[in-house]
ZAMARGU-4260 file (C-alpha; in steps of 0.2 Angstrom, whole numbers, plus 5000, padded with zeros to 4 digits):
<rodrens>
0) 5133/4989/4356 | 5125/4972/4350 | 5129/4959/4338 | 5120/4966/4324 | 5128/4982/4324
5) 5146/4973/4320 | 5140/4971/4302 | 5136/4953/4304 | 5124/4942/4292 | 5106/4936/4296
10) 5109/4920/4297 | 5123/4920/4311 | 5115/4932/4321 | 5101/4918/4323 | 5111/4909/4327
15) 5120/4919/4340 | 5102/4922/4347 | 5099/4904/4346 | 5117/4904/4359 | 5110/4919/4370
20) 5125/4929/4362 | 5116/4949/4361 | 5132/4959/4366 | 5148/4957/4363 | 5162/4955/4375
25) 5175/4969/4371 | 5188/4956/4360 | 5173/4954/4349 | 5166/4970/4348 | 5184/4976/4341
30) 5191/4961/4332 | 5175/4956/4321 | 5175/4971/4313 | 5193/4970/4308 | 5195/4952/4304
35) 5176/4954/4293 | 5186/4970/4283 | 5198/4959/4280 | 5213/4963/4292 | 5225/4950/4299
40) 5221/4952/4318 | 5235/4950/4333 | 5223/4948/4347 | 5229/4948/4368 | 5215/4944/4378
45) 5216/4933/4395 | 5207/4915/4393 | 5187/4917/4393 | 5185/4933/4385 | 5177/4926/4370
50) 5190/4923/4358 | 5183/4909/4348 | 5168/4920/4343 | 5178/4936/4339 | 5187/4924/4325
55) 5174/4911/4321 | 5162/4922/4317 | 5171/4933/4303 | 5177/4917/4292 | 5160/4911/4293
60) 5154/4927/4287 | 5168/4926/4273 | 5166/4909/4267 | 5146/4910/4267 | 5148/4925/4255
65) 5160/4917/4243 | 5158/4904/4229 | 5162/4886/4231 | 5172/4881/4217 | 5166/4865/4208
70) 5169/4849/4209 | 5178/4844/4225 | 5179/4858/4238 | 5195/4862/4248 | 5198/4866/4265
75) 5196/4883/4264 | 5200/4889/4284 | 5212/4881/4295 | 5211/4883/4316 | 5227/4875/4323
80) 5226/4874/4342 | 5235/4866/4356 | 5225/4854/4363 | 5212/4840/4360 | 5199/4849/4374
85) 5200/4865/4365 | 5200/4859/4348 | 5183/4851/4354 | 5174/4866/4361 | 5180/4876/4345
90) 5174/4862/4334 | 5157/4862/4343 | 5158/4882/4343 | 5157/4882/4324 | 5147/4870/4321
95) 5133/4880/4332 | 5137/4897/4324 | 5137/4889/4305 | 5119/4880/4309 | 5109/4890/4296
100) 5121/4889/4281 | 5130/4878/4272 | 5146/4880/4279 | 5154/4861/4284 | 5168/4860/4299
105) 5178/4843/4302 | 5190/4842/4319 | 5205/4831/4320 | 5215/4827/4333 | 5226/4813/4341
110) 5223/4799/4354 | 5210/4792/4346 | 5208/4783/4329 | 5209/4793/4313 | 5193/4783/4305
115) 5180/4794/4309 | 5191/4808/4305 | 5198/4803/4287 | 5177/4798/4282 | 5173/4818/4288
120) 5187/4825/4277 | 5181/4814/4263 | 5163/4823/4262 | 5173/4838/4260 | 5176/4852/4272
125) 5178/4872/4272 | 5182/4872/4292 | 5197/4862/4299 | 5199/4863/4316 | 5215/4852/4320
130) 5229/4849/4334 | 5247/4851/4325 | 5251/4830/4327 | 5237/4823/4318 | 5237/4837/4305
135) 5253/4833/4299 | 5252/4818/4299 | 5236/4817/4290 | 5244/4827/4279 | 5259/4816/4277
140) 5245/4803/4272 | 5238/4811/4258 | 5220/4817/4268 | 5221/4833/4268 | 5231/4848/4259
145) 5232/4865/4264 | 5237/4875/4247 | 5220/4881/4247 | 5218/4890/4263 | 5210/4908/4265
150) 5211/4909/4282 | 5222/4904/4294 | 5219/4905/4313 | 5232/4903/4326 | 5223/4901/4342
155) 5234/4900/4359 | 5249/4903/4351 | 5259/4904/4367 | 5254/4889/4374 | 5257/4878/4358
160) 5274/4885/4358 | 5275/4880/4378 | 5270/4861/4373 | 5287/4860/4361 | 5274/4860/4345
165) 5285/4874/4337 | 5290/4860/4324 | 5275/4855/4319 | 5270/4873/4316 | 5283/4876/4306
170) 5279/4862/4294 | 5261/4867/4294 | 5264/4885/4289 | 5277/4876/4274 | 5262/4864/4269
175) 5253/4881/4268 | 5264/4889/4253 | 5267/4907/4251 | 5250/4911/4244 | 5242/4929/4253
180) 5230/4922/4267 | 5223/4930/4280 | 5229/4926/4298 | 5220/4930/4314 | 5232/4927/4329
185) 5227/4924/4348 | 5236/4923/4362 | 5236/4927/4381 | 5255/4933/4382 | 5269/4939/4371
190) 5284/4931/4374 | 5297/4933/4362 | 5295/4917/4350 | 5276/4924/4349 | 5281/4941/4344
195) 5293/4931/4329 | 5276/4922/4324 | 5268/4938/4322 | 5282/4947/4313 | 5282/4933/4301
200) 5263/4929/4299 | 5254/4944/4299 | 5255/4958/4288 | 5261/4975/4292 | 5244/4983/4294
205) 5238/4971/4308 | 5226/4977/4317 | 5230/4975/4336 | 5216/4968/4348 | 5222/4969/4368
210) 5205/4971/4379 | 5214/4967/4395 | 5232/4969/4403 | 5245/4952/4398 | 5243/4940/4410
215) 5232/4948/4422 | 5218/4941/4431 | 5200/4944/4428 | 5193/4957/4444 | 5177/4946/4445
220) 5188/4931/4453 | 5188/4932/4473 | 5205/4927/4474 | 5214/4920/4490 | 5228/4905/4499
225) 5229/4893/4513 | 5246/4893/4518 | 5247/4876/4524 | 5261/4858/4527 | 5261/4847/4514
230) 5255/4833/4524 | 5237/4845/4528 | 5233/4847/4509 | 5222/4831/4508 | 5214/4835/4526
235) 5211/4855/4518 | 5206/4848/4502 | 5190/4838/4509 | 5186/4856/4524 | 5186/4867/4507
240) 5175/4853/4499 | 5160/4854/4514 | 5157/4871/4509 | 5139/4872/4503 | 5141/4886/4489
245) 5157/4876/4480 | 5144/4869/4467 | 5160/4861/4456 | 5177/4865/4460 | 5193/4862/4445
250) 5208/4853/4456 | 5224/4857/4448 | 5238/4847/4453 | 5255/4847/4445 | 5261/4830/4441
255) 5249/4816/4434 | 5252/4805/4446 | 5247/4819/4459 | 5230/4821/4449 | 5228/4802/4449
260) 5233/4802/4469 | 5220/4817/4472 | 5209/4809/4463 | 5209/4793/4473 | 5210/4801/4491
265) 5194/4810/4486 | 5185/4794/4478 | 5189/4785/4498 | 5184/4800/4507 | 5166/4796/4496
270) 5167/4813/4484 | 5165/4810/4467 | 5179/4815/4456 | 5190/4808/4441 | 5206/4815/4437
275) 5212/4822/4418 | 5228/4822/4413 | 5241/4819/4396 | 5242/4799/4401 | 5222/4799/4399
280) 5216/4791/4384 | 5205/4804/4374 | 5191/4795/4377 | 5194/4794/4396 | 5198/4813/4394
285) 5179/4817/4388 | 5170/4804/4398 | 5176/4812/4414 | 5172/4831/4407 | 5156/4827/4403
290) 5152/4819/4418 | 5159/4835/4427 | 5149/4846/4416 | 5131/4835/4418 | 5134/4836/4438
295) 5138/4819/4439 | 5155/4821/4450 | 5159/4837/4459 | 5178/4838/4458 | 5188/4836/4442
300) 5206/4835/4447 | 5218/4841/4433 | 5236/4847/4427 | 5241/4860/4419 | 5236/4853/4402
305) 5221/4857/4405 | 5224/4877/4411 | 5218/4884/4393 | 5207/4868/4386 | 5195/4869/4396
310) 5177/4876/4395 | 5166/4877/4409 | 5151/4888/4411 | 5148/4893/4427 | 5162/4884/4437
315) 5160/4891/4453 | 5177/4886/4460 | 5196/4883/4454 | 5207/4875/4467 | 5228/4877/4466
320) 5231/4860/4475 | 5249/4864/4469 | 5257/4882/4468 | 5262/4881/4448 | 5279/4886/4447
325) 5276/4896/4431 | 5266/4911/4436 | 5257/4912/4418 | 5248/4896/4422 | 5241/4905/4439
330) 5231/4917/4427 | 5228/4900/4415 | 5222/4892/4429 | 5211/4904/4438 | 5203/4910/4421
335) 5193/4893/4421 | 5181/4901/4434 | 5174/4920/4432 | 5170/4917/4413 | 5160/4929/4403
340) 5157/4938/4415 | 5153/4927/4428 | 5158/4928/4447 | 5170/4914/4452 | 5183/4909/4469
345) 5200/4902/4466 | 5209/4894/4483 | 5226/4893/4481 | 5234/4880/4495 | 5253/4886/4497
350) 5268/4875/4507 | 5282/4879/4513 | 5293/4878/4497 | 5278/4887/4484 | 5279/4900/4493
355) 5293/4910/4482 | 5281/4903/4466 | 5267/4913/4475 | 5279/4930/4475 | 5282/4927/4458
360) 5264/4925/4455 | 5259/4940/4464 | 5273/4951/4455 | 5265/4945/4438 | 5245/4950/4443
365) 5253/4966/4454 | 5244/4963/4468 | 5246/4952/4486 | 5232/4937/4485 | 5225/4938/4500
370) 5226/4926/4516 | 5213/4913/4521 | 5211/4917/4541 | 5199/4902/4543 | 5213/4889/4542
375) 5210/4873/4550 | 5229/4867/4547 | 5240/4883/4548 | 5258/4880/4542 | 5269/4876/4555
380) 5285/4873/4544 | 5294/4890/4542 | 5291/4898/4524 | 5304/4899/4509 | 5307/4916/4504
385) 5317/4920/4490 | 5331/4930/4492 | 5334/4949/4486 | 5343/4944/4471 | 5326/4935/4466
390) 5334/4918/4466 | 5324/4903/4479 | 5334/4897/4493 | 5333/4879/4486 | 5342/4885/4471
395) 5363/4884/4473 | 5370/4900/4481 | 5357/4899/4496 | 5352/4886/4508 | 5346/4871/4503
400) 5331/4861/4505 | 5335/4847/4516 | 5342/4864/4529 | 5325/4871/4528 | 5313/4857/4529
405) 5323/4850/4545 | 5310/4841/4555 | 5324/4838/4573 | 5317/4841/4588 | 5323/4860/4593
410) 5332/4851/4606 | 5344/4841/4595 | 5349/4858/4584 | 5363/4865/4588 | 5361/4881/4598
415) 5370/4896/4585 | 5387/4903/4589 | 5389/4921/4589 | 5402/4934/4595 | 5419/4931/4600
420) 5415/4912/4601 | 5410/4910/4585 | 5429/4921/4577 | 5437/4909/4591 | 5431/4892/4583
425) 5436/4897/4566 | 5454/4902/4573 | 5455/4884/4580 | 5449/4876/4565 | 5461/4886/4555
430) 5476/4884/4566 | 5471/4862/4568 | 5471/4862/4548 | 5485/4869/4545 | 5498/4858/4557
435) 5502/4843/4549 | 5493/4828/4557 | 5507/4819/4569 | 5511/4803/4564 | 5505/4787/4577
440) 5519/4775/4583 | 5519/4756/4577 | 5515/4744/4595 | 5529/4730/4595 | 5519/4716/4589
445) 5525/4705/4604 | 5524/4707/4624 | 5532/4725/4629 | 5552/4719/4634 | 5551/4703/4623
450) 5563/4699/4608 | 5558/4689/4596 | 5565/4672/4595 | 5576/4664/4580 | 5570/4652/4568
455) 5579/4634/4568
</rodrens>
């Protein structure tokens, strides 16, 4: 099947040509159809399956065919999204597939001055592309108003609701009204606060888009780990880095100022990299992707913020500098490499304590990730495994960590006490706690034999 057997106008399949888009990936292929019928559209698909284009290119379809009413236009389509990266590519999306009509797209998002923003909403706008802060509180200003919208895209619904931004959808879907619009919503898992999104949102009649398996990982991604000290991670880091085929390679880290230290120790060792992360300024944010993108560092090193905002044709390598202790952002993660059908490795370095996050990890994909036998810097720290009752042994009712990560000399441990020994030590300790302590004798406070002369 192609593009222009979906039912799609002449002037977006240019376009699409014009983007090197003739077949579509299998969310397109069944969620056009529905969303250009009309439908409201649940859609599960795992990150780079081609989501924006399954739901850009039905409004564009709809809006194109429908009459602008005079005077000055509403914003007709809203795309609310979790981050500023993502809102970015989705805005540059649209703005590619809409080049041969008439059809105008604005973005706003926060970090940066609302200016520019506010002077493209006053041209007038059928396509908002927005991050749930500045929306409302743009709207709060008097910039924009949503009564007026048609269609309504919730675009990685699960991961705005991660970020806390539950609120601000709320107030967004109020600012809305209870006018009948047609809602397309994406996600790549169904926890429970999505499926009470999708219960309130969409219609009964939904048509249900899932190409792929929740939370699974894309077969095209040669997956593997390096089990490895903590201390090793930097010295691994720059042997994975000589490696001639590792073209780029995404670094994610999972503390800021792990990104920012990553960042450094690779800019010393003389490899280009800049770190991204929510203490970034946007326009420190952008500078360092496009310089990743244009070849002009090699390494971007980044948190978890930037699992699902980021798109990178080609990446050729995604590196888990840190086991994520959520197992959902493994499959975020990873899916930054082997994009539209793509080839792409993903190195996972695993310490002592990740190691119970790497279980969990391989539990969620249903399948072992496979062991790196080319390890410069093997672990020699003894592993953390989780107990049978599914709990880490750093967590209360197992050892802790300080037990585990004990760095004596074997011959300063104690040696274990088994057998009778061990049942005769306890009897001893029970029997000295349960006599009362014997009371000491006072010492004379003079010489032994002495008494103590009279005062005058």
């Amino acid at each position: 099947m192609e593009f222009r057997d979906l039912g799609i106008d002449a002037e977006l399949l240019h376009a699409l040509d014009d983007a090197g888009y003739t077949i579509p990936t299998p969310i397109q292929e069944q969620a056009i159809p529905a969303a250009v019928s009309g439908r409201d559209v649940l859609g599960l698909a795992q990150t780079g399956t081609g989501k924006t284009c399954a739901f850009a290119i039905p409004i564009l379809q709809k809006l194109k065919n429908e009459e602008r009413l005079p005077g000055f236009p509403p914003i007709r389509s809203l795309i609310l999204t979790p981050t500023r990266e993502l809102a970015i590519q989705i805005y540059d999306s649209f703005v590619a597939y809409a080049k041969y009509t008439d059809i105008r797209c604005a973005l706003v998002y926060g970090g940066v001055s609302q200016y520019n923003q506010t002077e493209a909403l006053s041209a007038g706008v059928d396509v908002l592309i927005a991050t749930p802060g500045r929306l409302n509180d743009l709207c709060g200003q008097g910039y924009i108003d949503l009564e007026d919208i048609e269609l309504f895209v919730l675009d990685e619904a699960d991961r705005m609701l991660d970020m806390g931004f539950i609120d601000d959808v709320e107030r967004i879907i109020k600012r809305m009204g209870d006018r009948k619009m047609q809602t397309l919503l994406f996600s790549a898992t169904m926890p429970q606060s999505v499926q009470k999104l999708v219960k309130r949102l969409l219609s009964e009649d939904f048509e249900k888009v899932e190409v792929t398996p929740v939370s699974t990982t894309v077969e095209a991604i040669d997956q593997s780990v390096y089990f490895v000290d903590r201390e090793n991670k930097k010295k691994l880091l720059l042997y994975t880095l000589r490696d001639p085929a590792l073209d780029r390679a995404l670094v994610f880290v999972r503390t800021k100022s792990g990104a920012d230290k990553v960042a450094h120790d690779l800019a010393r060792a003389h490899v280009g990299a800049s770190a991204i992360h929510g203490d970034k300024s946007q326009i420190d944010r952008q500078n360092a992707l496009n310089r990743f993108k244009e070849g002009k560092i090699r390494v971007l090193v980044a948190t978890d913020i930037a699992a699902r905002g980021l798109d990178i044709s080609e990446l050729s390598h995604v590196i888990n500098y840190d086991v994520p202790n959520e197992p959902e952002n493994y499959v975020h993660r990873i899916g930054r490499t082997g994009r539209a059908g793509h080839g792409g490795i993903a190195i996972t370095f695993c310490q002592a304590d990740e190691v119970p996050y790497l279980r969990r990890i391989e539990k969620l994909i249903d399948k072992e990730v496979p062991v790196r036998e080319d390890n410069p810097y093997p672990m020699q720290e003894k592993p953390h495994e989780e107990k049978s009752g599914g709990r880490s042994r750093s967590r209360r009712g197992g050892r802790g960590r300080r037990g585990l990560n004990n760095n004596k000399p074997q011959g300063e441990q104690a040696a274990p006490v088994q057998g009778s020994e061990a049942a005769a030590g306890s009897e001893e300790k029970r029997a000295n706690t349960s006599r009362r302590p014997r009371r000491r004798r006072r010492r004379p406070s003079g010489n032994a034999g002495s008494t103590p002369a009279k005062e005058g």
